[in-house]
C-alpha positions as CSV (number, residue, x, y, z in Angstrom):
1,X,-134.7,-17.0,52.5
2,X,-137.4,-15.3,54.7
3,X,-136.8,-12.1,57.5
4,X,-139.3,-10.9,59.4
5,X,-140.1,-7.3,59.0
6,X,-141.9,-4.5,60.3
7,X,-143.5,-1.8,57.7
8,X,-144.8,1.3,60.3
9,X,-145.2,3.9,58.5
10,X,-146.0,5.0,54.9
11,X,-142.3,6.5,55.0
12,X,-141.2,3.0,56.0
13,X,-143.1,1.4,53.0
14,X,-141.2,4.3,51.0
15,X,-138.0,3.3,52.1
16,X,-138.3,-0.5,51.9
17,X,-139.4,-0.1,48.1
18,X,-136.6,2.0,47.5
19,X,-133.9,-0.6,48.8
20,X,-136.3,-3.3,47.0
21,X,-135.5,-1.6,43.8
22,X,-132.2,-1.8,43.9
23,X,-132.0,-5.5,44.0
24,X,-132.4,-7.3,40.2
25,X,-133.9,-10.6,42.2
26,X,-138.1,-10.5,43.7
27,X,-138.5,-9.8,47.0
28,X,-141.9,-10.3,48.1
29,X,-143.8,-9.2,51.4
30,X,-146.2,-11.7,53.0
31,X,-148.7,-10.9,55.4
32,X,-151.9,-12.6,57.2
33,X,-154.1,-11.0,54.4
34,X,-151.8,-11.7,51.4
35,X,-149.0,-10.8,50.0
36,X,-146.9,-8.3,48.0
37,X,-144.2,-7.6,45.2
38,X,-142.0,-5.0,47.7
39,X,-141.1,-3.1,44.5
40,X,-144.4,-2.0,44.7
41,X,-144.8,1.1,46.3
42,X,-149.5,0.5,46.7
43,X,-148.6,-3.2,47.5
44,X,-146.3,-2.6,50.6
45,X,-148.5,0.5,51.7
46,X,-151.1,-1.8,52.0
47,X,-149.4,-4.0,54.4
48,X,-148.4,-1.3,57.0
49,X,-151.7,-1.9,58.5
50,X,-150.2,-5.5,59.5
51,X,-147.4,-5.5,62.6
52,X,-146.3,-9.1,61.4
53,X,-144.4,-9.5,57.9
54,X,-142.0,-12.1,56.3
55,X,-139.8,-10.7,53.6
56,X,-139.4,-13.7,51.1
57,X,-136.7,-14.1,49.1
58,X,-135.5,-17.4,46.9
59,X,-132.8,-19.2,48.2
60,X,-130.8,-18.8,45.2
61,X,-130.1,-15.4,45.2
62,X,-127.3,-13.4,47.3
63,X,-128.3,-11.9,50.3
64,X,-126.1,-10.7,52.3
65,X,-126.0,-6.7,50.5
66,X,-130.1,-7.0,51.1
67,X,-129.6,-7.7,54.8
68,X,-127.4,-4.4,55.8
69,X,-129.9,-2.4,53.6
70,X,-133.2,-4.0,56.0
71,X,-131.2,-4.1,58.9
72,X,-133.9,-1.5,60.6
73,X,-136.9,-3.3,59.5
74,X,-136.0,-7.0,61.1
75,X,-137.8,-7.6,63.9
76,X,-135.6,-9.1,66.8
């Protein structure tokens, strides 16, 4: 499954690793330059420079909790 996001801020980053961490599945950020685990707090502060994210999840996990918790980070 993949959202697109928008990380802002460091505080953004901060709270989108925080959620992350909650969740016992990876969650990965990908970016034009890369990518990143979003349970790691230097990997998504590295992509706030970058307006355009996908949050990637497999397909086989649940992810309907994840989705209220992001809710503010989905670009619309």
């Amino acid at each position: 499954m993949t959202f697109n996001i928008r990380i802002t801020s460091s505080e953004d980053a901060q709270k989108l690793n925080k959620i992350a961490e909650k969740y016992p599945f990876d969650i990965w950020v990908h970016g034009k330059t890369g990518y990143a685990d979003a349970k790691s707090l230097l990997g998504l502060m590295l992509c706030t420079i970058e307006t355009d994210l996908k949050l990637v999840i497999d397909d086989e996990n649940d992810t309907k909790a994840l989705e209220k918790d992001i809710e503010k980070f989905l670009v619309k």
